[in-house]
C-alpha positions as CSV (number, residue, x, y, z in Angstrom):
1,X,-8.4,-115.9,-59.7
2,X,-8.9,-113.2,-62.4
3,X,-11.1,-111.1,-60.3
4,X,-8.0,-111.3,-57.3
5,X,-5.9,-109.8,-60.4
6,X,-8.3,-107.0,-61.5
7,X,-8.3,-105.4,-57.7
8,X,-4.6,-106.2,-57.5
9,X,-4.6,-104.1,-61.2
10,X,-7.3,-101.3,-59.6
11,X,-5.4,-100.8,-56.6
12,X,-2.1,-100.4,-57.8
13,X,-3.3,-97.8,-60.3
14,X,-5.2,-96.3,-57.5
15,X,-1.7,-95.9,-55.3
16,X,0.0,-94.7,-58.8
17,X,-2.5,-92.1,-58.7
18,X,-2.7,-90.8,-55.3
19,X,1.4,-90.7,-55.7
20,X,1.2,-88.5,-59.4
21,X,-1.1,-86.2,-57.5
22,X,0.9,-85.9,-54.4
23,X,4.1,-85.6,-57.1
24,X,1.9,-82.5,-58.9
25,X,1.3,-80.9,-55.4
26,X,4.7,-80.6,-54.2
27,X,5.5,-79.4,-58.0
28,X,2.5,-76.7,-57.7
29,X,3.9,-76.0,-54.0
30,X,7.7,-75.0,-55.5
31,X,6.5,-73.1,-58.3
32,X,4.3,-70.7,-55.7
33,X,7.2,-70.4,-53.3
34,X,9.5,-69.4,-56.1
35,X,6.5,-66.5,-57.3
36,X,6.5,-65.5,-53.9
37,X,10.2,-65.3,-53.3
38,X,10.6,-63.6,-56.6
39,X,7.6,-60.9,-56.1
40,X,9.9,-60.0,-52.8
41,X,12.8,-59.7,-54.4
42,X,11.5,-57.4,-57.0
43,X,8.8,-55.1,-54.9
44,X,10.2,-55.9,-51.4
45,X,9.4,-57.3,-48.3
46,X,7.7,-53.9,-46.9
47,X,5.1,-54.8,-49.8
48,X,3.3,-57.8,-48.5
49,X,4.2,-57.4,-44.9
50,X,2.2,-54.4,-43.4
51,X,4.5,-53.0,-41.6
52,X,4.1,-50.1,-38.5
53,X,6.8,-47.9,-39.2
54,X,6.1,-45.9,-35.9
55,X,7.1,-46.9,-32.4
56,X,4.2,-44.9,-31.0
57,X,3.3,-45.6,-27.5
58,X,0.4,-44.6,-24.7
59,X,1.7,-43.0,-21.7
60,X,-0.4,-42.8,-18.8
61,X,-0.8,-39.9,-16.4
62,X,-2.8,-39.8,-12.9
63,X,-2.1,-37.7,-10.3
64,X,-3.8,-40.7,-7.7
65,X,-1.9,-43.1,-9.4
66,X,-0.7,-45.7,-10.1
67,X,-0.1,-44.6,-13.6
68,X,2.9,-44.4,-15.5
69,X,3.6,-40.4,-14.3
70,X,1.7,-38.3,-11.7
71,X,2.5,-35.3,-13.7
72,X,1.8,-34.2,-16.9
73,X,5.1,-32.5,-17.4
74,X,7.0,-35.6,-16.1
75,X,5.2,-37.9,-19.3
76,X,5.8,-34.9,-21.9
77,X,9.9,-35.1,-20.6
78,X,10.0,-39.2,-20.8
79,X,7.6,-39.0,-24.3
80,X,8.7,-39.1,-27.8
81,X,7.4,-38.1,-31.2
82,X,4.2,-39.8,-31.8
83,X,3.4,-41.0,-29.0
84,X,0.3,-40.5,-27.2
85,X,-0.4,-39.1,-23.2
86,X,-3.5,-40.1,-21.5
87,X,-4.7,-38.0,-18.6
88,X,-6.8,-39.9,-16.4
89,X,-9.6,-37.8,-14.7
90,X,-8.3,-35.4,-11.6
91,X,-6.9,-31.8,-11.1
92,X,-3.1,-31.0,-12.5
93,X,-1.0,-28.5,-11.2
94,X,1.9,-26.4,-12.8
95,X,2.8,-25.3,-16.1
96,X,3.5,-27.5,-18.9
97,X,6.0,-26.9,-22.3
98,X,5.0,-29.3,-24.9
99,X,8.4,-29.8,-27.2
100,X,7.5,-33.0,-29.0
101,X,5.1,-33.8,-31.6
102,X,2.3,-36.1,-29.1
103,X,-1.0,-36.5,-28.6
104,X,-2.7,-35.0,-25.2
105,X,-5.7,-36.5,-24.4
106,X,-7.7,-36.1,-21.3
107,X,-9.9,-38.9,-20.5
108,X,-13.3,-36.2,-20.0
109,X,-13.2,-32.9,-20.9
110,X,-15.4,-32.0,-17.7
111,X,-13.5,-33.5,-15.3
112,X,-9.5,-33.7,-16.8
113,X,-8.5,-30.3,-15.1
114,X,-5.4,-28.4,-15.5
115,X,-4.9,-25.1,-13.8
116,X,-1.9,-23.5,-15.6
117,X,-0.2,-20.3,-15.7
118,X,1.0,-20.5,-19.1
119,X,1.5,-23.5,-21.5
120,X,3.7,-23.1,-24.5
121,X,3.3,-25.5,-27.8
122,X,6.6,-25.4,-29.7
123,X,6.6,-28.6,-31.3
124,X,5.1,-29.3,-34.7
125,X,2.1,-31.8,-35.0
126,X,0.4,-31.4,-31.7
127,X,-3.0,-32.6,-30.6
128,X,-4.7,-31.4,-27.5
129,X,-8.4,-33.1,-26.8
130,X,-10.7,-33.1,-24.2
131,X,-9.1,-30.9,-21.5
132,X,-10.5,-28.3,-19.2
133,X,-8.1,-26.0,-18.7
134,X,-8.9,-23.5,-15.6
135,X,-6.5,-21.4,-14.1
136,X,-6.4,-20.0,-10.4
137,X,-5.1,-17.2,-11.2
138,X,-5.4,-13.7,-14.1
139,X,-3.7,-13.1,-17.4
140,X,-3.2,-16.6,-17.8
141,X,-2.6,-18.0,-21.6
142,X,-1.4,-20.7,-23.7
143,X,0.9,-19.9,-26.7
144,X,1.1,-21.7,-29.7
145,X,4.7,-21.5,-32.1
146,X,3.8,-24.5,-33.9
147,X,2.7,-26.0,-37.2
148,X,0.1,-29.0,-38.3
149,X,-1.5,-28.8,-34.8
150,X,-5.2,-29.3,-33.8
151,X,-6.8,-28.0,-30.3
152,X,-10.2,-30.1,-30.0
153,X,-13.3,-30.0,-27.3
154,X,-11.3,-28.0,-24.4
155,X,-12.6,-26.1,-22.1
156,X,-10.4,-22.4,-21.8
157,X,-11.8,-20.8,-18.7
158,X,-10.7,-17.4,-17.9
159,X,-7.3,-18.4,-20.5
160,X,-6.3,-17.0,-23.4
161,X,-5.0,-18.2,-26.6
162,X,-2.5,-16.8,-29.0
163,X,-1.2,-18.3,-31.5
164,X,2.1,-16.4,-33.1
165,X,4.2,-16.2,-36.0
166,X,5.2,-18.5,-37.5
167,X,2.4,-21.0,-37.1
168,X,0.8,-22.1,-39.8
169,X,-1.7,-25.2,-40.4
170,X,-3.6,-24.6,-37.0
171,X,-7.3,-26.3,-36.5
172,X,-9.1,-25.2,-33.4
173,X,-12.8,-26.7,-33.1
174,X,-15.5,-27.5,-30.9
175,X,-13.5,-26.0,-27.9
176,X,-15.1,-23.6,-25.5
177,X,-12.9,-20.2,-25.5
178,X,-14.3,-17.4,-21.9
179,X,-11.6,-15.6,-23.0
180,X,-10.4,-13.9,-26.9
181,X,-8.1,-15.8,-29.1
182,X,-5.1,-13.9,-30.6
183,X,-3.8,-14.7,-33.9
184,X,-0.5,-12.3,-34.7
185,X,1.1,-12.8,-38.3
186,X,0.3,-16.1,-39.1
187,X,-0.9,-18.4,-41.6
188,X,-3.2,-20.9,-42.7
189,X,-5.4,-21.3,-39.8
190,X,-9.0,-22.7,-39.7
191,X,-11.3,-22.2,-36.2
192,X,-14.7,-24.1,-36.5
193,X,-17.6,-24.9,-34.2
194,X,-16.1,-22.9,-31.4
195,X,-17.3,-20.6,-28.3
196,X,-15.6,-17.8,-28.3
197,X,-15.4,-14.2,-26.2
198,X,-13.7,-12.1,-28.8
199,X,-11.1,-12.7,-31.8
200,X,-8.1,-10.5,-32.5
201,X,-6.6,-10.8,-35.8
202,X,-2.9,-9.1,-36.9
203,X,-1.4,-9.1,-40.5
204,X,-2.8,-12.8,-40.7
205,X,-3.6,-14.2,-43.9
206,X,-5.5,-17.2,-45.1
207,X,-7.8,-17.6,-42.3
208,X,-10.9,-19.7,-42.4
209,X,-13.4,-18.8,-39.5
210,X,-16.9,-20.8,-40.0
211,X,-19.6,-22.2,-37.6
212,X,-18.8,-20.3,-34.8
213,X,-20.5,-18.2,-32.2
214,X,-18.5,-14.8,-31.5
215,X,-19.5,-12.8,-28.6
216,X,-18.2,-9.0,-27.6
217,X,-15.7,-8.3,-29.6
218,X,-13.9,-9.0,-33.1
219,X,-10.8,-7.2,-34.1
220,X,-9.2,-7.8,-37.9
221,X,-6.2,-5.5,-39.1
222,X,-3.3,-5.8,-41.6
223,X,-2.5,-3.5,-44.1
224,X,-0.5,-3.4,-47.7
225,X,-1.3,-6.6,-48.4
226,X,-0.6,-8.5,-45.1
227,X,-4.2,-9.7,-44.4
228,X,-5.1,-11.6,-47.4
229,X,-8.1,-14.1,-47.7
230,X,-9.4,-14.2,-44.7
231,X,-12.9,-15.7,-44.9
232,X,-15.3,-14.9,-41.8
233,X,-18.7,-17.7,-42.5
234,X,-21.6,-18.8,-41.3
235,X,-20.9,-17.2,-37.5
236,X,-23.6,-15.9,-34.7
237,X,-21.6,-12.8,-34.1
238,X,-23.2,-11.5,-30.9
239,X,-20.4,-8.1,-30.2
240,X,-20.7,-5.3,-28.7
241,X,-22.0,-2.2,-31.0
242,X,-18.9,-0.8,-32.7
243,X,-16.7,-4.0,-31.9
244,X,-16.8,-6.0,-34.7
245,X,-13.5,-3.7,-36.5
246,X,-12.2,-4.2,-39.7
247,X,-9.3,-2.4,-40.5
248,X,-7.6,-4.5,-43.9
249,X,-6.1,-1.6,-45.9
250,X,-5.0,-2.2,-49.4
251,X,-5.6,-6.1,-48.6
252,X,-7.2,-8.8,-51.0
253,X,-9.5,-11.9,-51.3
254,X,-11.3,-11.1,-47.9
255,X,-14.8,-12.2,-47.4
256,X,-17.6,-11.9,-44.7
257,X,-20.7,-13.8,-45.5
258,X,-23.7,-15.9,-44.6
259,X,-23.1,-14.4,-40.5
260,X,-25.6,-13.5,-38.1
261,X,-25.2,-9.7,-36.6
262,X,-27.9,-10.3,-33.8
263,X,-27.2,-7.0,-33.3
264,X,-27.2,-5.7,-36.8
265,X,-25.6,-3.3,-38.1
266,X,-24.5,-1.0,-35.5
267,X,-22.0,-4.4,-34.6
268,X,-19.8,-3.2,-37.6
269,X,-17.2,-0.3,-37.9
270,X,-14.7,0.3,-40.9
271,X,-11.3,1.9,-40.3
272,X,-10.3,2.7,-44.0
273,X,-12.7,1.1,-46.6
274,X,-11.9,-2.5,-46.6
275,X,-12.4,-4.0,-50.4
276,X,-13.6,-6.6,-48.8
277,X,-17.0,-8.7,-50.0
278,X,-20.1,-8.8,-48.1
279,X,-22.9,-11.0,-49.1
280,X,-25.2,-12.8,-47.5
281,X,-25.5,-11.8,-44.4
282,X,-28.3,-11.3,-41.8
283,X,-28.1,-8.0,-40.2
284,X,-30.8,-8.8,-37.5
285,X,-33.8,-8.1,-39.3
286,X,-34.8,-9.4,-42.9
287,X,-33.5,-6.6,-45.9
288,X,-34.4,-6.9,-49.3
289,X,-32.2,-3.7,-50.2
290,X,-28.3,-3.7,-50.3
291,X,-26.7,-3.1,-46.8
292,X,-24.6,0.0,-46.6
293,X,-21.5,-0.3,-44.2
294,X,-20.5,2.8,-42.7
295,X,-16.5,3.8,-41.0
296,X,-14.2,6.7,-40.8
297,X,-10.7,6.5,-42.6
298,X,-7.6,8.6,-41.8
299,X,-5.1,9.4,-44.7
300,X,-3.8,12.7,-43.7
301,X,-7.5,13.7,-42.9
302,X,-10.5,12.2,-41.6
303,X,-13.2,10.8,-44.4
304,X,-15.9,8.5,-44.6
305,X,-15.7,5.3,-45.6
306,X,-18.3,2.4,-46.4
307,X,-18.5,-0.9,-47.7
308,X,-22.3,-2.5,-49.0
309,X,-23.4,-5.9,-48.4
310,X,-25.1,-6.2,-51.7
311,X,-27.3,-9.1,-51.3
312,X,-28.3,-9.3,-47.6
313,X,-30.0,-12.2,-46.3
314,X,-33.8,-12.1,-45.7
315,X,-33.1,-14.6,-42.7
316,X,-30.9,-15.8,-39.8
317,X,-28.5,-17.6,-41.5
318,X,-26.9,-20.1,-38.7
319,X,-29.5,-22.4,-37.3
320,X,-26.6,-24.5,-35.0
321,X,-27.0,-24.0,-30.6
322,X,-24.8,-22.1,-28.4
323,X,-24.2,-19.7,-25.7
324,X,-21.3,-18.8,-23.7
């Protein structure tokens, strides 16, 4: 008899306790729904909730088909801001005028070819990757009137590029260039670990230019302060003798250093004496004396003019690949 009392008395407390812990639960429960719903009422929703604030999307382009467009001009018309076109592999046709902020993307840069006549950039925050871009035809070129925009492992054959004012914020790297690149009053522009058959460079200021390899021709002028801090770094600069011109009069902050003249010093001429600094560089043979830099200026009469690369390098400088 007692012992049928002491398990009624142990299960009954057994049941009381299951129910006081099921009772603390649902109490524990409320109290972290009420922390929660009054974190979000303070901070907001947006601060637990990762939210995508951009309706991005992928358009496709083939010109077999069945993508979404045959026609790379078609998918730039139907895109919007931030979204993304993806060429498939083929041959394109026509020219194309890029007005919205997108992504190109070709899906090889080998064989994702467009043969243009001209291709104008005029919207802000462009990326073009992986393209080959071969025209059929001469004087061919893409402009660029654009800010924040990157060009990235293309393939320019026999087209130009110019990029005009008032661009500013422009990154072209690892792209193959047969023909120069043109930069005409414009700013903040950095061109890295490119291929490239001449640069021209007009009343442009804060240029970087690093890691490149330059062949027959460089071209920098600006005067009265209108080509300021342009740094030229760590370049094989294969030119033409007498084609690598710098013409910067009365012009500030501009440096040359750590390049490779592989064909020394005969590469350089001066127009006007160009206070800029010259350090560094290899001038096709090891020199363990300062490098004198000889031009001819014109202010009212002809006069000599020179520049000195003070501490010239005793070897090549650039040890990265590349040939045009």
């Amino acid at each position: 008899m007692l012992n049928k009392i002491y398990i009624e008395i142990i299960t009954n407390l057994t049941y009381l306790k299951i129910d006081l812990l099921i009772k603390m639960r649902k109490t524990v429960l409320l109290v972290c729904i009420f922390v929660v719903f009054s974190t979000l009422n303070t901070i907001g929703l947006g601060a637990l909730v990762m939210k995508n604030d951009t309706n991005s999307s992928i358009i496709y382009v083939d010109d077999d088909g069945p993508a979404n467009f045959t026609k790379i001009q078609d998918a730039i018309n139907a895109s919007s801001d931030g979204d993304t076109i993806f060429v498939y592999n083929g041959t394109y046709y026509g020219n194309l005028t890029i007005n919205k902020s997108i992504a190109l993307l070709g899906e090889s840069r080998e064989a994702t070819v467009i043969h243009p006549i001209i291709i104008s950039v005029k919207a802000d925050e462009v990326d073009i990757s992986n393209l080959r871009f071969h025209p059929t035809k001469n004087n061919t070129f893409m402009i660029i009137d654009s800010n924040n925009s990157k060009i990235s492992y293309c393939d320019f054959l026999n087209f130009g590029l110019i990029i005009s004012n008032p661009s500013s914020f422009i990154e072209l790297s690892n792209n193959l260039f047969q023909e120069h690149i043109s930069l005409f009053y414009v700013n903040n522009i950095e061109i890295f670990n490119n291929e490239i058959n001449g640069i021209i460079l007009i009343s442009s200021s804060n240029i970087k230019i690093h890691s490149n390899t330059i062949k027959n021709f460089m071209n920098i002028q600006g005067e009265y302060f209108d080509a300021n801090h342009i740094e030229i770094s760590y370049n094989k600069i294969d030119v033409d003798p007498l084609q690598f011109i710098i013409r910067t009069y009365k012009c500030r902050g501009n440096r040359i250093h750590h390049n490779d003249f592989l064909k020394g010093s005969l590469s350089v001429f001066l127009a006007y004496r160009s206070r800029t600094k010259w350090f560094h560089n290899y001038w096709g043979r090891p020199m363990y004396v300062p490098k004198v830099i000889l031009g001819i200026g014109f202010d009212n009469r002809f006069k000599l003019c020179m520049d000195v690369d003070w501490l010239p390098a005793k070897q090549p400088n650039c040890d990265f690949g590349g040939e045009l």
